[in-house]
LUMPAKE-465047 format. One line per 2 residues: number of its first residue (from 1); their letters; for each residue x, z, y of N, C-alpha, C. Coordinates in pm, whole numbers, plus 50000, padded with zeros to 5 digits. Each point is the difference from the previous one (the first is absolute). Layout:
LUMPAKE-465047
NUM = a = X:Z:Y:X:Z:Y:X:Z:Y ~ ... $
//
This chain:
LUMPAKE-465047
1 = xx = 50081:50000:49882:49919:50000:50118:50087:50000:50127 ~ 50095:50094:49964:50119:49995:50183:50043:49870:49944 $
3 = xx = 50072:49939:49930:50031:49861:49966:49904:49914:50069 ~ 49890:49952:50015:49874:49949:50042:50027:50014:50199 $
5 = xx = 50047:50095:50002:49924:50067:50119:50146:49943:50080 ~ 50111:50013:49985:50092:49946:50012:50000:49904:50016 $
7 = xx = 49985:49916:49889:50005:49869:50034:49872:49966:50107 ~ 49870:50017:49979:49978:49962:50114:50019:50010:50132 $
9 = xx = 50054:50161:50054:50074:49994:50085:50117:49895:50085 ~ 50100:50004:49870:50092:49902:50047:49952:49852:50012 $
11 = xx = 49897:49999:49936:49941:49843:50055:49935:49935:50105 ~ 49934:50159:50044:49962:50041:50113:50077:49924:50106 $
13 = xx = 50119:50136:50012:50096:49955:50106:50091:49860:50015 ~ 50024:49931:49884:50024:49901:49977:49932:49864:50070 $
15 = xx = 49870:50069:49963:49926:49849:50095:49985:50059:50182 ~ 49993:50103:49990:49990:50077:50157:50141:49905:50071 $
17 = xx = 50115:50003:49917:50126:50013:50057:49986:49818:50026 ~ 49938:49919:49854:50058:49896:50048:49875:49933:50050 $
19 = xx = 49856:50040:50102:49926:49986:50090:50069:50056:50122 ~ 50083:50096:50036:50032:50060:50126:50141:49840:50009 $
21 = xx = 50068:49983:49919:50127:49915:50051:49897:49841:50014 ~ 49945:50005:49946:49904:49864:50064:49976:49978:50119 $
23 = xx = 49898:50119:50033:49917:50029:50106:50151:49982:50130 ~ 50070:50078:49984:50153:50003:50083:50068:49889:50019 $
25 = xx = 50004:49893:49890:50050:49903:50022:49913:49873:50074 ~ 49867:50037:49980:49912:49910:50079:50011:50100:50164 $
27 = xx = 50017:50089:50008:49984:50058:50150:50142:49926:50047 ~ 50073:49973:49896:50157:49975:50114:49990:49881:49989 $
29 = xx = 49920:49913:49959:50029:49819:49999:49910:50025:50126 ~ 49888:50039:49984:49877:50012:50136:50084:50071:50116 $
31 = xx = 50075:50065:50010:50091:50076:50113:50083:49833:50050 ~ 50054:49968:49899:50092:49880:50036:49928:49913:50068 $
33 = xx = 49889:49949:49931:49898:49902:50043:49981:50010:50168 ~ 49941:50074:50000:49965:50076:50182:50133:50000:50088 $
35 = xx = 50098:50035:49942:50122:50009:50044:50038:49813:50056 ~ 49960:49943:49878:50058:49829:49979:49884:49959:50129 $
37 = xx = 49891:50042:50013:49881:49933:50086:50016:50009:50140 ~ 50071:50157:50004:49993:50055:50144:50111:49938:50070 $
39 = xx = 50158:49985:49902:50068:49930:50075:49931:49893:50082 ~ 49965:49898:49900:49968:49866:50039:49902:49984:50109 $
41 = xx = 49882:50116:49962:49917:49995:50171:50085:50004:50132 ~ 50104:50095:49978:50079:50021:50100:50106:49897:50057 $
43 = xx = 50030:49921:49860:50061:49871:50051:49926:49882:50073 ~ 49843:49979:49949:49926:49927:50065:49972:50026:50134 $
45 = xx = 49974:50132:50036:49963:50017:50131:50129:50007:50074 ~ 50120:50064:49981:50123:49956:50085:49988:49784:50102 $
47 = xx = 49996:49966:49841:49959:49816:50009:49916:49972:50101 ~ 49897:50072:49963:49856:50003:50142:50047:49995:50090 $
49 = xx = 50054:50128:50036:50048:50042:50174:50093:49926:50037 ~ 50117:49924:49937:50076:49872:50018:49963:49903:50063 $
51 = xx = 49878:49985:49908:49919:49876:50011:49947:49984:50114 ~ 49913:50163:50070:49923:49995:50082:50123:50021:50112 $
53 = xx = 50092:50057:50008:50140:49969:50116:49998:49841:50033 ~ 49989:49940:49884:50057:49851:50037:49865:49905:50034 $
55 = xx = 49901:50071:49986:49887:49966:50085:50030:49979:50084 ~ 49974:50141:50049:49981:50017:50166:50129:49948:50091 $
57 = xx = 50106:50034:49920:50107:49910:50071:50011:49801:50042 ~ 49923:49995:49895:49926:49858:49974:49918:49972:50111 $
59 = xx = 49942:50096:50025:49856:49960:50134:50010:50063:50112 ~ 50127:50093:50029:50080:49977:50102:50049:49888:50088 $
61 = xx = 50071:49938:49893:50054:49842:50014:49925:49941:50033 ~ 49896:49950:49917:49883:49862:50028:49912:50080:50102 $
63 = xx = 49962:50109:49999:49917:50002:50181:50100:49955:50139 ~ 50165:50089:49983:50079:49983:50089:50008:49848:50004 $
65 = xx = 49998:49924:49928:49992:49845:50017:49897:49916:50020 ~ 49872:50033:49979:49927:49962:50039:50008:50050:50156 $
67 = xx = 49982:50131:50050:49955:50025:50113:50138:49906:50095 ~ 50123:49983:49979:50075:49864:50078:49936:49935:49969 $
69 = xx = 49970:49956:49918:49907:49844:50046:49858:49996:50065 ~ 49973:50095:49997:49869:50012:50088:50049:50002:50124 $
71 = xx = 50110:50063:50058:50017:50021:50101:50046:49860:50073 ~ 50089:49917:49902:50075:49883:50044:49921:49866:50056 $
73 = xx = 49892:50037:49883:49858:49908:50009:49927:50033:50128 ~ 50036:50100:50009:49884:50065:50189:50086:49940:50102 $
75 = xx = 50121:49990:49962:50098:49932:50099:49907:49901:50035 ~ 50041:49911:49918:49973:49863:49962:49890:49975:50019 $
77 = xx = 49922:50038:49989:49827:49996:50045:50016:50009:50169 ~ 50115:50107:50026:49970:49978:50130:50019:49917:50114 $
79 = xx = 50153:49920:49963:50076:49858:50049:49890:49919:49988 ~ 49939:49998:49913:49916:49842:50002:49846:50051:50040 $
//
């Protein structure tokens, strides 16, 4: 009967032990995962704000160039 009781015990803990290293090894691929995601959000949005720098630096330019030629054109409108 302790023979019995034993063994189920140790079979017990046996499957306890190799459900807890599962469960652990899926929390640390899922730790990595989030880890692997969050970089990359963070790399995308760095890209964004680049992007949106070279916007606005962009439409800096083409208003500053347009508004000379508006102005050059008012000249010119006004000679003739």
């Amino acid at each position: 009967m302790v023979e019995i009781l034993a063994a189920i015990t140790g079979a017990s803990i046996s499957v306890a032990a190799y459900a807890f290293t599962g469960i652990a090894r899926r929390n640390a691929q899922s730790h990595d995962s989030v880890l692997r995601l969050t970089m990359a959000v963070e790399s995308v949005a760095s890209k964004m704000e680049e992007l949106h720098l070279d916007f606005k630096s962009q439409s800096r330019e083409v208003f500053g160039r347009l508004n000379q030629m508006e102005q050059r054109l008012a000249k010119l409108e006004a000679k003739f």
